[in-house]
mmJSON file of the N, C-alpha and C atoms, coordinates in Angstrom:
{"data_MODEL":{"atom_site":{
"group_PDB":["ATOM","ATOM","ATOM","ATOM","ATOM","ATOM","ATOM","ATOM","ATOM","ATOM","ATOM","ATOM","ATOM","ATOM","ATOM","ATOM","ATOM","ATOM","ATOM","ATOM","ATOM","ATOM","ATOM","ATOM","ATOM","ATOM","ATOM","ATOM","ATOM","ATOM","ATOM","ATOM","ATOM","ATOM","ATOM","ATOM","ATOM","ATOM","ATOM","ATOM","ATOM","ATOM","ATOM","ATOM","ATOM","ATOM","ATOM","ATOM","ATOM","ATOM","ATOM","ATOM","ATOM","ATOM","ATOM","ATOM","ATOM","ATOM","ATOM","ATOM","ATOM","ATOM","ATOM","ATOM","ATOM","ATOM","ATOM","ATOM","ATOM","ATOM","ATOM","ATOM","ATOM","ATOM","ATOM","ATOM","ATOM","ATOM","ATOM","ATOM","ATOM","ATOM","ATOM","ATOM","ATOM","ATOM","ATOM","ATOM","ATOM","ATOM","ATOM","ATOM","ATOM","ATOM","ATOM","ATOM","ATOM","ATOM","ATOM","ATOM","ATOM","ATOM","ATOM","ATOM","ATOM","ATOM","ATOM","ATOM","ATOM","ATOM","ATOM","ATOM","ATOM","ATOM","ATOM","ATOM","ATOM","ATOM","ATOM","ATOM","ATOM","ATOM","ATOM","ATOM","ATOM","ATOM","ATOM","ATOM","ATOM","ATOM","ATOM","ATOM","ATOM","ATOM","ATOM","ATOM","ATOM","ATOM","ATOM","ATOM","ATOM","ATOM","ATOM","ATOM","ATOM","ATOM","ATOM","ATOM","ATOM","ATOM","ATOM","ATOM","ATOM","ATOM","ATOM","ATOM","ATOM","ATOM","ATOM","ATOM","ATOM","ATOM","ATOM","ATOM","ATOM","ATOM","ATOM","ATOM","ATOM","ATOM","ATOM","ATOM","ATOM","ATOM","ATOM","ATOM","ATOM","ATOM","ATOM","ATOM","ATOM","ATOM","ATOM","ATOM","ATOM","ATOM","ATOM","ATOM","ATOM","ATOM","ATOM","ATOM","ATOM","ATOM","ATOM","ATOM","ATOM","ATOM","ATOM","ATOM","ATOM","ATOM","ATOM","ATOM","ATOM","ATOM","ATOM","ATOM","ATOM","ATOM","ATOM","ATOM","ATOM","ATOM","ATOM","ATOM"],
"id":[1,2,3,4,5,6,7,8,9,10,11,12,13,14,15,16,17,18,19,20,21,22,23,24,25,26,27,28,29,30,31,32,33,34,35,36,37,38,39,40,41,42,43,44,45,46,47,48,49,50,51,52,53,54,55,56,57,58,59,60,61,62,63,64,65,66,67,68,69,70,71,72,73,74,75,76,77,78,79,80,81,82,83,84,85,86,87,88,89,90,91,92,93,94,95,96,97,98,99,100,101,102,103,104,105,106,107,108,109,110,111,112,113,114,115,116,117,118,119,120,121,122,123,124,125,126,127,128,129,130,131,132,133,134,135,136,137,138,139,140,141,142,143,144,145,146,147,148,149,150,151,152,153,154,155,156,157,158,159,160,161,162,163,164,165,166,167,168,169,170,171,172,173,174,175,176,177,178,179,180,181,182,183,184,185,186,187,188,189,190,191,192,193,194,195,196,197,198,199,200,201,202,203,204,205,206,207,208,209,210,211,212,213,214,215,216],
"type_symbol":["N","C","C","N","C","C","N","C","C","N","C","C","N","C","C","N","C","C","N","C","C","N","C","C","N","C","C","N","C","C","N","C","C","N","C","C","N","C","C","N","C","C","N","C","C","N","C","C","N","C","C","N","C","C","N","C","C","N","C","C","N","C","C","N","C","C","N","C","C","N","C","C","N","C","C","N","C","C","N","C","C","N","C","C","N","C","C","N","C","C","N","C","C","N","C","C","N","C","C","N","C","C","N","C","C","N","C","C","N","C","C","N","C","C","N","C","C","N","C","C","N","C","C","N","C","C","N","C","C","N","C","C","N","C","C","N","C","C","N","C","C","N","C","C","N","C","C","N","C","C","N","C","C","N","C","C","N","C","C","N","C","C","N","C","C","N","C","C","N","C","C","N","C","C","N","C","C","N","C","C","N","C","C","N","C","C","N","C","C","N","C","C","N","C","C","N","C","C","N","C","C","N","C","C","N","C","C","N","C","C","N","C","C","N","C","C"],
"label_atom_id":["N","CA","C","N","CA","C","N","CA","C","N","CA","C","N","CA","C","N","CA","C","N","CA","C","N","CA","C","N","CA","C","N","CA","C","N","CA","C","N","CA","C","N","CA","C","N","CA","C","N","CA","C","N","CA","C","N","CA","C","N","CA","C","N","CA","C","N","CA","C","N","CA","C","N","CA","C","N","CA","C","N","CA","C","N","CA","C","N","CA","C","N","CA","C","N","CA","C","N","CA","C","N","CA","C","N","CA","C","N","CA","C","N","CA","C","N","CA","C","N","CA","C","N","CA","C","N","CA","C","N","CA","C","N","CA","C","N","CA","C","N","CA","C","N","CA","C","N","CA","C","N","CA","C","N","CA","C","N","CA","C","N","CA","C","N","CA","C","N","CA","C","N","CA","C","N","CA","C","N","CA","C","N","CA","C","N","CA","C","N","CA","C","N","CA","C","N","CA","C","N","CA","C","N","CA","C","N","CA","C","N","CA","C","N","CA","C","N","CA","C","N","CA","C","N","CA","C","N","CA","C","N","CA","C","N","CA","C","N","CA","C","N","CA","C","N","CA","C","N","CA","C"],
"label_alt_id":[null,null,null,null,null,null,null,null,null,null,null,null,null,null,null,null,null,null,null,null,null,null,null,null,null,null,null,null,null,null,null,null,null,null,null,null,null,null,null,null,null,null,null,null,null,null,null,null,null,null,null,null,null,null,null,null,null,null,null,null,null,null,null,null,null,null,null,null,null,null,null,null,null,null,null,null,null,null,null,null,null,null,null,null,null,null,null,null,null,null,null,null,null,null,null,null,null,null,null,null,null,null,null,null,null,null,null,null,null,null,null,null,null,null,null,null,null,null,null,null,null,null,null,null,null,null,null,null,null,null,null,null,null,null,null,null,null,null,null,null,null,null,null,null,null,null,null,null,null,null,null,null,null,null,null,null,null,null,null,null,null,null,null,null,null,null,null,null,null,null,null,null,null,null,null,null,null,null,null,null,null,null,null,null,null,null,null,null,null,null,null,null,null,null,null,null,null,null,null,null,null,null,null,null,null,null,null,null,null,null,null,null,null,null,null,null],
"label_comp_id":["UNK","UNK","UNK","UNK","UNK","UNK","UNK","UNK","UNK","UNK","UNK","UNK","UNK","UNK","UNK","UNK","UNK","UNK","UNK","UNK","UNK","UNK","UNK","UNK","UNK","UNK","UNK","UNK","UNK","UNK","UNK","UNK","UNK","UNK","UNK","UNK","UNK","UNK","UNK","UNK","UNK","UNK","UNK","UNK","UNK","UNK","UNK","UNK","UNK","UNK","UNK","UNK","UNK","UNK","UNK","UNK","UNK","UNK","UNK","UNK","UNK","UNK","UNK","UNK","UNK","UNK","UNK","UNK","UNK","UNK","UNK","UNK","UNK","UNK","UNK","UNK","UNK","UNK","UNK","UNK","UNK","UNK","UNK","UNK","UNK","UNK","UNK","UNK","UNK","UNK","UNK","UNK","UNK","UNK","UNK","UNK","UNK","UNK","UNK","UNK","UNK","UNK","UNK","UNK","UNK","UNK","UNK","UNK","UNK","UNK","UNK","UNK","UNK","UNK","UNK","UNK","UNK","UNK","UNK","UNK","UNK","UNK","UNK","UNK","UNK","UNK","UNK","UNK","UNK","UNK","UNK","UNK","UNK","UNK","UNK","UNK","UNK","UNK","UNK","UNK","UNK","UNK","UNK","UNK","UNK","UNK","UNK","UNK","UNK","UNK","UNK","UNK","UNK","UNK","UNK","UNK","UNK","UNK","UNK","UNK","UNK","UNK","UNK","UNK","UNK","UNK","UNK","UNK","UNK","UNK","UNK","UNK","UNK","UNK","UNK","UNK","UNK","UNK","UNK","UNK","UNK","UNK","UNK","UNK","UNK","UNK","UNK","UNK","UNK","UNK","UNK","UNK","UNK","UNK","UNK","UNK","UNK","UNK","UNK","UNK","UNK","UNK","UNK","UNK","UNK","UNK","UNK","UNK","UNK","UNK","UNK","UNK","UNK","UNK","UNK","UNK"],
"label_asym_id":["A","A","A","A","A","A","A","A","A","A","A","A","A","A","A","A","A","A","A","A","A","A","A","A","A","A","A","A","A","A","A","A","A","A","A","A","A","A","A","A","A","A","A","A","A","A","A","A","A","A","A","A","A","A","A","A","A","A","A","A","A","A","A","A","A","A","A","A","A","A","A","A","A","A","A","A","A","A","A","A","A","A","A","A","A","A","A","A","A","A","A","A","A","A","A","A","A","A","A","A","A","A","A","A","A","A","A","A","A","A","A","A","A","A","A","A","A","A","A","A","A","A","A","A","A","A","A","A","A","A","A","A","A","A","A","A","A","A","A","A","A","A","A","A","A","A","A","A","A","A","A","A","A","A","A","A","A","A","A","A","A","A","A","A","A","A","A","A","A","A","A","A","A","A","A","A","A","A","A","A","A","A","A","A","A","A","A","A","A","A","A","A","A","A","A","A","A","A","A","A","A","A","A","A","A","A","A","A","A","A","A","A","A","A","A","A"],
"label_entity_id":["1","1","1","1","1","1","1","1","1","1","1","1","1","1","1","1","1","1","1","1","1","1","1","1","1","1","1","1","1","1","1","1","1","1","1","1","1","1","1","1","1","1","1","1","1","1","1","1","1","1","1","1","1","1","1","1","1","1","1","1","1","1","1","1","1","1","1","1","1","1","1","1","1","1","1","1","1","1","1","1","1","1","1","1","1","1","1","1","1","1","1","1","1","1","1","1","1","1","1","1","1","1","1","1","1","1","1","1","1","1","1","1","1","1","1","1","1","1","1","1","1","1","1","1","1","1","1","1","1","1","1","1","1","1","1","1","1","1","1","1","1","1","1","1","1","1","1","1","1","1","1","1","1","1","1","1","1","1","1","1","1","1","1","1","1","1","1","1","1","1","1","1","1","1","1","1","1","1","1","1","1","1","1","1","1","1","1","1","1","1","1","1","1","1","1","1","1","1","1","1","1","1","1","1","1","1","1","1","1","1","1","1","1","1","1","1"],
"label_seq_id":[1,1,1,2,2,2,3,3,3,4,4,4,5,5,5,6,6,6,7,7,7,8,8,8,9,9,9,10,10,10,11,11,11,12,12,12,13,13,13,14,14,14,15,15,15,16,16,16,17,17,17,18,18,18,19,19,19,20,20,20,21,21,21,22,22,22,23,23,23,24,24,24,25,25,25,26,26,26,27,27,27,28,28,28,29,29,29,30,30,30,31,31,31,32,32,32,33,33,33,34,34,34,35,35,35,36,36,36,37,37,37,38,38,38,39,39,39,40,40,40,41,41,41,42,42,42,43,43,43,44,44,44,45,45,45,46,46,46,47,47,47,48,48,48,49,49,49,50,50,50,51,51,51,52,52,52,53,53,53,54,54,54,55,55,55,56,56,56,57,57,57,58,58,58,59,59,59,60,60,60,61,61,61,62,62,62,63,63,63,64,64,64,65,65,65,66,66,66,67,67,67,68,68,68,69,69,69,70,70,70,71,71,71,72,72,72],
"pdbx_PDB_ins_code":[null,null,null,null,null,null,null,null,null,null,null,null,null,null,null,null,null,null,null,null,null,null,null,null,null,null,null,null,null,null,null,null,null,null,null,null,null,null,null,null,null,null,null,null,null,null,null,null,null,null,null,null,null,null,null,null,null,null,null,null,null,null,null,null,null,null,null,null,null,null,null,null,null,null,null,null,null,null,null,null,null,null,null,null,null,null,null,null,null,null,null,null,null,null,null,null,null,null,null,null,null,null,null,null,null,null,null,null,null,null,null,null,null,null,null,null,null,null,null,null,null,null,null,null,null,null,null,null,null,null,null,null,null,null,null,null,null,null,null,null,null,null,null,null,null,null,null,null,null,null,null,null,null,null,null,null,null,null,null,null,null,null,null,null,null,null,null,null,null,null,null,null,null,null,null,null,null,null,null,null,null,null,null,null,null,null,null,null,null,null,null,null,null,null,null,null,null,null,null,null,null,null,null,null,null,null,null,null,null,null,null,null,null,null,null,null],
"Cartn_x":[0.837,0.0,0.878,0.208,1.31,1.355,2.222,2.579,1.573,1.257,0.861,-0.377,-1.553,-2.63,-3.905,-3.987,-4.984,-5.074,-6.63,-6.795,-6.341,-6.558,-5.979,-7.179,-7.51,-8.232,-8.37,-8.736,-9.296,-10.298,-10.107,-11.083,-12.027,-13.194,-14.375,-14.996,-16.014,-16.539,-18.024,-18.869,-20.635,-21.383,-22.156,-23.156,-24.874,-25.764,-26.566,-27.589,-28.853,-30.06,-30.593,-30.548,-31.368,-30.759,-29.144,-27.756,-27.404,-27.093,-26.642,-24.973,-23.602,-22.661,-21.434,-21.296,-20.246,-19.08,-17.681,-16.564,-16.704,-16.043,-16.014,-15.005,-14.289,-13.126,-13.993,-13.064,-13.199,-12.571,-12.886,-12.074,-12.55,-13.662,-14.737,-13.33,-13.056,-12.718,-13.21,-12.86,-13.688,-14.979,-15.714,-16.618,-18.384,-18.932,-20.227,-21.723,-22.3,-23.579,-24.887,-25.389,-26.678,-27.848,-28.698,-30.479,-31.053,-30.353,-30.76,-29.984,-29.565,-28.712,-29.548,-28.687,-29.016,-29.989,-29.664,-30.723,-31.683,-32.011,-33.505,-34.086,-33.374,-33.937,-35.393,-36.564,-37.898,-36.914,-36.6,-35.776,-35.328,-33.98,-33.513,-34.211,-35.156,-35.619,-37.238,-37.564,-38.935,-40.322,-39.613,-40.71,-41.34,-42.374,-42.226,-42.623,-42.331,-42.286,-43.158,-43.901,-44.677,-43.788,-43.158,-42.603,-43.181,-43.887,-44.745,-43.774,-43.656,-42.343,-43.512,-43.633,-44.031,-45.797,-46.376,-47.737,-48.184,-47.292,-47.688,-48.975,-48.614,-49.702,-51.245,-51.272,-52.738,-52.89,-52.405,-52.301,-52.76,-52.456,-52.817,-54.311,-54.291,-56.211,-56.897,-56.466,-57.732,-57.927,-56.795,-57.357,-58.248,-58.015,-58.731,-59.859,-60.518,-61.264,-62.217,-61.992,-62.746,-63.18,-62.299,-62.603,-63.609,-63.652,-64.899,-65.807,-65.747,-67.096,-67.453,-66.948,-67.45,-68.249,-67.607,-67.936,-69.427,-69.847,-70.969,-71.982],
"Cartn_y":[-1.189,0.0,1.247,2.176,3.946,4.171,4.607,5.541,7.355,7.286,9.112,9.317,8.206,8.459,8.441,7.691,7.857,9.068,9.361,10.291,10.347,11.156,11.279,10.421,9.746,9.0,9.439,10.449,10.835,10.74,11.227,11.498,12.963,12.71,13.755,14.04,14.613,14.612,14.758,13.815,14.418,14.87,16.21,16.918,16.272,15.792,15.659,16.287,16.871,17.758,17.643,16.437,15.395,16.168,16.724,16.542,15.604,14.524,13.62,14.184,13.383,14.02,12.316,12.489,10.9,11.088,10.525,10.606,9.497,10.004,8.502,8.834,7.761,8.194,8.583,9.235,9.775,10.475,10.527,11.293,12.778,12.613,14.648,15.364,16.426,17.405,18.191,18.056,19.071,18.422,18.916,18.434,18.128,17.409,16.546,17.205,17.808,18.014,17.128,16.459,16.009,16.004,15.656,15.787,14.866,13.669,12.706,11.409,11.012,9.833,8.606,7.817,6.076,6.303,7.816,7.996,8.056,9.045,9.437,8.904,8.104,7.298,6.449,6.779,5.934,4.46,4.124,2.624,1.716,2.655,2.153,2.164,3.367,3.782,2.684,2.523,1.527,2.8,3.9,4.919,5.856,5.991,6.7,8.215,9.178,10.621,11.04,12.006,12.811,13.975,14.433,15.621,16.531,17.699,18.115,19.16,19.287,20.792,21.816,23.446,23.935,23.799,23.167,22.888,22.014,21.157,20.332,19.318,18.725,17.676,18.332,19.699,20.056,21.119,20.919,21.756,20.194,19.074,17.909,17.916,17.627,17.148,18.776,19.945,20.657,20.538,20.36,19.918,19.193,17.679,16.42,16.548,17.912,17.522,18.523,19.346,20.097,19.373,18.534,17.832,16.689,15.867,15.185,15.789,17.256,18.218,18.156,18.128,19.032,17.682,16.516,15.671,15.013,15.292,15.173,15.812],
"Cartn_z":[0.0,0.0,0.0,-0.501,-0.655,0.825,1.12,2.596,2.089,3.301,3.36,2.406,2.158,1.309,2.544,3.161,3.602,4.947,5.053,5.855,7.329,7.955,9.631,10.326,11.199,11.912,13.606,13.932,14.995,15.68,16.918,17.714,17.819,17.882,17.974,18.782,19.454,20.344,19.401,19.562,18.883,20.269,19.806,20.615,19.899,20.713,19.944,20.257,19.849,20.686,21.583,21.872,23.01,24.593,24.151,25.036,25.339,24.735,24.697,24.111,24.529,24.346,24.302,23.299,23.301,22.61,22.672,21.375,20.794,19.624,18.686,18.108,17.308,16.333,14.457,13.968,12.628,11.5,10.741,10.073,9.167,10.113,9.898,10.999,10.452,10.839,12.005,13.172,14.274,14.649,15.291,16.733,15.547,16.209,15.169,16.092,15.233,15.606,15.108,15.978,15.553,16.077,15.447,15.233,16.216,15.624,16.282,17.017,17.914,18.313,18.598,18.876,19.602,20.777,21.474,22.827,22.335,21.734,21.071,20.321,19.174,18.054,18.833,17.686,17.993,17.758,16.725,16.427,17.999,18.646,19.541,21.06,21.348,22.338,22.293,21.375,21.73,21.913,21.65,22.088,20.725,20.286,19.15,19.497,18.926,19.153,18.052,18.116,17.203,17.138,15.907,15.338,14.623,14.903,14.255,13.738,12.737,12.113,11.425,12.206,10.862,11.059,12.048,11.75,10.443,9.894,8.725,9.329,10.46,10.839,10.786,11.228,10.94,10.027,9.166,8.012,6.95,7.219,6.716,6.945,8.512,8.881,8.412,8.507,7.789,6.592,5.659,4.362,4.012,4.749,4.889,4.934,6.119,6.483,5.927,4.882,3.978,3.205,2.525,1.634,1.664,3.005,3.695,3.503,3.958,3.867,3.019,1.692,0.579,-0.275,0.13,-0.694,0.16,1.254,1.706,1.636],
"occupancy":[1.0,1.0,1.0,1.0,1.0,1.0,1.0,1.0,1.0,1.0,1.0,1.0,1.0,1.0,1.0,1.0,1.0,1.0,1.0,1.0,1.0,1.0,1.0,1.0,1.0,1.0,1.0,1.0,1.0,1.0,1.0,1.0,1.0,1.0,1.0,1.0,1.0,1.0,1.0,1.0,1.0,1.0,1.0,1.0,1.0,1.0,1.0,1.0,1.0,1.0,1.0,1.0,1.0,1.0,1.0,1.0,1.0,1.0,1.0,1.0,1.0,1.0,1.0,1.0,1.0,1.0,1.0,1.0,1.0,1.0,1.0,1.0,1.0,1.0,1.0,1.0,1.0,1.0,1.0,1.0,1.0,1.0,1.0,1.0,1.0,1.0,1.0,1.0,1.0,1.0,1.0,1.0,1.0,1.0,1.0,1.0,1.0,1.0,1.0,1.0,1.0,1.0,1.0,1.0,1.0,1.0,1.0,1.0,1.0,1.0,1.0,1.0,1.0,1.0,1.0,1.0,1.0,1.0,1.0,1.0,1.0,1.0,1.0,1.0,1.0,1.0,1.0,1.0,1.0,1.0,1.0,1.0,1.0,1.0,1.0,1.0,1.0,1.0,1.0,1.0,1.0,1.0,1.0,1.0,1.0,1.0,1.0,1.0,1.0,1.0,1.0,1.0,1.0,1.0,1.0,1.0,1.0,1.0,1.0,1.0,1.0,1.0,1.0,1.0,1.0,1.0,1.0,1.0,1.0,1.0,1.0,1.0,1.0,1.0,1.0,1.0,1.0,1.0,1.0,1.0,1.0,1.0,1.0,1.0,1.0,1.0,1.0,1.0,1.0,1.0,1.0,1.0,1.0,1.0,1.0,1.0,1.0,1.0,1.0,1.0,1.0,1.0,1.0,1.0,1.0,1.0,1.0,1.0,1.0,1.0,1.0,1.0,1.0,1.0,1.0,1.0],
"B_iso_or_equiv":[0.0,0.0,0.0,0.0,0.0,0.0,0.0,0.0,0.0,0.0,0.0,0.0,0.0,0.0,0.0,0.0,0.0,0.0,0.0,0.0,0.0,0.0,0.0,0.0,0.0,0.0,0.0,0.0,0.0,0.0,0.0,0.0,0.0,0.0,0.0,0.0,0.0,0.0,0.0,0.0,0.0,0.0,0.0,0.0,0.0,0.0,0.0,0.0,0.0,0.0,0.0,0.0,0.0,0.0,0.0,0.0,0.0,0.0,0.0,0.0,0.0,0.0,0.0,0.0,0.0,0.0,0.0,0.0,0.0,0.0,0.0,0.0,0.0,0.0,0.0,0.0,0.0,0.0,0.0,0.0,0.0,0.0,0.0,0.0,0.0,0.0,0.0,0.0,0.0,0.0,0.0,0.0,0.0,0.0,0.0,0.0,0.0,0.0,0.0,0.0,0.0,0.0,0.0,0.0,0.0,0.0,0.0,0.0,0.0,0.0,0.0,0.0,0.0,0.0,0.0,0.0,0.0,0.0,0.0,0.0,0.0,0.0,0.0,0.0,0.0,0.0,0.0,0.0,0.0,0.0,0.0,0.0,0.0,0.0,0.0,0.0,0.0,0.0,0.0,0.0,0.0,0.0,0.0,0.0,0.0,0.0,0.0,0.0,0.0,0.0,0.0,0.0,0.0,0.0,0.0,0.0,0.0,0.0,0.0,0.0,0.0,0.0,0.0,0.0,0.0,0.0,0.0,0.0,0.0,0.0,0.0,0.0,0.0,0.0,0.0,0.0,0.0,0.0,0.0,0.0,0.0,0.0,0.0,0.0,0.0,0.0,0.0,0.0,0.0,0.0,0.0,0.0,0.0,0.0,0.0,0.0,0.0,0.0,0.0,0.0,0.0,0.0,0.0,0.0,0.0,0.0,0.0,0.0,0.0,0.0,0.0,0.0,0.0,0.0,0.0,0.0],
"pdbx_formal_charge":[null,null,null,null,null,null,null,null,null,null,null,null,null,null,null,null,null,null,null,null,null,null,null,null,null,null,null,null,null,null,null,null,null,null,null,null,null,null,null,null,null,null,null,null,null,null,null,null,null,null,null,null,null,null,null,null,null,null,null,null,null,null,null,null,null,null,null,null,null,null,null,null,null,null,null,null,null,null,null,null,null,null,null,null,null,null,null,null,null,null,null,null,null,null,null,null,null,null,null,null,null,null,null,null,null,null,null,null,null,null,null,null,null,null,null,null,null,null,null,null,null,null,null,null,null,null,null,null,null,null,null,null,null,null,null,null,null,null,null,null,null,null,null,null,null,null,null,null,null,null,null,null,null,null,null,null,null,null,null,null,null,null,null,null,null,null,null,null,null,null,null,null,null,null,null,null,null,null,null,null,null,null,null,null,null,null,null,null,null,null,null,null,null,null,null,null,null,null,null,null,null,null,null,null,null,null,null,null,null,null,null,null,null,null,null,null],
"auth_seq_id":[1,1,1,2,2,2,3,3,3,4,4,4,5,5,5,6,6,6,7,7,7,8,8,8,9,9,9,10,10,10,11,11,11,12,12,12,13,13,13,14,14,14,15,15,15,16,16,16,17,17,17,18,18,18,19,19,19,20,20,20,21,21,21,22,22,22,23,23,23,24,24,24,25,25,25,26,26,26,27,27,27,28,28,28,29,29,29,30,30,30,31,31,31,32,32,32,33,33,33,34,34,34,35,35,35,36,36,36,37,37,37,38,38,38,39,39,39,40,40,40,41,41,41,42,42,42,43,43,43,44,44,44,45,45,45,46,46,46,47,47,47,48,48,48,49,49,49,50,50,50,51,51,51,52,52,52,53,53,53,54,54,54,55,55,55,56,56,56,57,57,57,58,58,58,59,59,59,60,60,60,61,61,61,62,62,62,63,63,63,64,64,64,65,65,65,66,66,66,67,67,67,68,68,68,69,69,69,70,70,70,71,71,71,72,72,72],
"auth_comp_id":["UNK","UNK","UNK","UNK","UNK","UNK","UNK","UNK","UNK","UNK","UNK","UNK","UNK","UNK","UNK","UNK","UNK","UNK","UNK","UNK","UNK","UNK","UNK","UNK","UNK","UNK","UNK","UNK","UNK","UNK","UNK","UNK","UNK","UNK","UNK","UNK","UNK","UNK","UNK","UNK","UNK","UNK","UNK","UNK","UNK","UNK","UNK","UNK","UNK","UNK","UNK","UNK","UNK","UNK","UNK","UNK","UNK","UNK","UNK","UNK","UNK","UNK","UNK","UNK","UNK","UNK","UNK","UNK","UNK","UNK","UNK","UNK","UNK","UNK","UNK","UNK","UNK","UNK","UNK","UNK","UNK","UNK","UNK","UNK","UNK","UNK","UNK","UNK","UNK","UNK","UNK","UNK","UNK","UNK","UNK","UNK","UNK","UNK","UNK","UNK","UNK","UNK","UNK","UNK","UNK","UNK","UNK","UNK","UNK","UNK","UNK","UNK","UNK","UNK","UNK","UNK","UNK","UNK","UNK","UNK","UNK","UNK","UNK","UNK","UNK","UNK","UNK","UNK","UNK","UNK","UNK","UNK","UNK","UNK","UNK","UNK","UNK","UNK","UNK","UNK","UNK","UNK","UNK","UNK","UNK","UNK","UNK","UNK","UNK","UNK","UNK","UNK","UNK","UNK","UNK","UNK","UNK","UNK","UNK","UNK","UNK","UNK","UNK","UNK","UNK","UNK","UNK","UNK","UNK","UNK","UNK","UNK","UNK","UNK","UNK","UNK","UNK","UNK","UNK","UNK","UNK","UNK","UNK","UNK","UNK","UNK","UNK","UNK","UNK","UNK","UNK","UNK","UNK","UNK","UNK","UNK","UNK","UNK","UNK","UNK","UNK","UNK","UNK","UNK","UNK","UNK","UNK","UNK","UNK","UNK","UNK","UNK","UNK","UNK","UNK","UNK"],
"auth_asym_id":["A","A","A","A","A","A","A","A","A","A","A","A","A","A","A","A","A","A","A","A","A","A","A","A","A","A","A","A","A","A","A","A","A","A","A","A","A","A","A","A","A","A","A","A","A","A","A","A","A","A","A","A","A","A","A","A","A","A","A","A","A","A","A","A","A","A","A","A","A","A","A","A","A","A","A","A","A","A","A","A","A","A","A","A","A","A","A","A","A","A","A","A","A","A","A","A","A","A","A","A","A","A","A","A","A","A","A","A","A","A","A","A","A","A","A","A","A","A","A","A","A","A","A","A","A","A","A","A","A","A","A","A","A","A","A","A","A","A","A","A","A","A","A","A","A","A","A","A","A","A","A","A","A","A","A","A","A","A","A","A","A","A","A","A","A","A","A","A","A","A","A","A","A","A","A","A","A","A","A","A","A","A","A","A","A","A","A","A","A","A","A","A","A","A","A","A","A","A","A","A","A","A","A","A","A","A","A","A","A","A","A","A","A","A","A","A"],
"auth_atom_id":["N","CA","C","N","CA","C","N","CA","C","N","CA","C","N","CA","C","N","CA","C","N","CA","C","N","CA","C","N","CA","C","N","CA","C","N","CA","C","N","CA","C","N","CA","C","N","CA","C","N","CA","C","N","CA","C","N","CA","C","N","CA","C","N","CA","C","N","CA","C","N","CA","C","N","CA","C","N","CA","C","N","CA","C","N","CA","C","N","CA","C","N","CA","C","N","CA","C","N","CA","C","N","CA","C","N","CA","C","N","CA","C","N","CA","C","N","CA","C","N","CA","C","N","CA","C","N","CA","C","N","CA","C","N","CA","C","N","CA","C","N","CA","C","N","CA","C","N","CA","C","N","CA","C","N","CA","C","N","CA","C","N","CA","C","N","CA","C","N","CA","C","N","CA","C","N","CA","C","N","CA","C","N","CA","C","N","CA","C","N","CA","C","N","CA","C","N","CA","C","N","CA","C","N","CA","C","N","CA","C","N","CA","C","N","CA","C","N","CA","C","N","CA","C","N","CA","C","N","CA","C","N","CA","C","N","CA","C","N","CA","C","N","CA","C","N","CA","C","N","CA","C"],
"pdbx_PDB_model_num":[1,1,1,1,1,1,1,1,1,1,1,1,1,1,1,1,1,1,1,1,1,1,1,1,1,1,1,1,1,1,1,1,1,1,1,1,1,1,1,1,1,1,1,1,1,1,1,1,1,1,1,1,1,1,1,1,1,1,1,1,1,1,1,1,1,1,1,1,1,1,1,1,1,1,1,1,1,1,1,1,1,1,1,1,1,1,1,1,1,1,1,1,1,1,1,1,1,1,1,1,1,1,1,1,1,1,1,1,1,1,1,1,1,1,1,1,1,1,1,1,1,1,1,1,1,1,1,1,1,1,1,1,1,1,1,1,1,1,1,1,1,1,1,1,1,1,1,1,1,1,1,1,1,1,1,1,1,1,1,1,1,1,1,1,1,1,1,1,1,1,1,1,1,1,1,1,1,1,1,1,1,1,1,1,1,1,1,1,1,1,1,1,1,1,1,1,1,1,1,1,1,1,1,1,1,1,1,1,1,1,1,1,1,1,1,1]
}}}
């Protein structure tokens, strides 16, 4: 194999929203922000979360529910 090709392999620290706060090794440049981790994940946690961003969820049911109307 070439000497001096591959990247640097460090350590990081990830911040995640939850505050959840762990190192890992890598090769991203500087400190990791995320959305979502292993704490919070519906997947790992067994718990599911409703995310409503924006009012989309009832911006959904009033549509819906005009449209019920109209067709009755």
């Amino acid at each position: 194999m070439k000497a001096a090709i591959h990247p640097a392999y460090k350590e990081v620290h990830v911040h995640c929203a939850c505050g959840n706060t762990f190192n890992t090794r890598s090769t991203h440049k500087g400190d990791l922000s995320l959305e979502i981790c292993s704490n919070c994940h519906p997947f790992f946690t067994g718990k599911q979360k409703l995310m409503d961003t924006a009012g989309r969820i009832e911006r959904f049911r009033r549509k819906y529910e005009k449209a019920t109307a109209a067709k009755k």
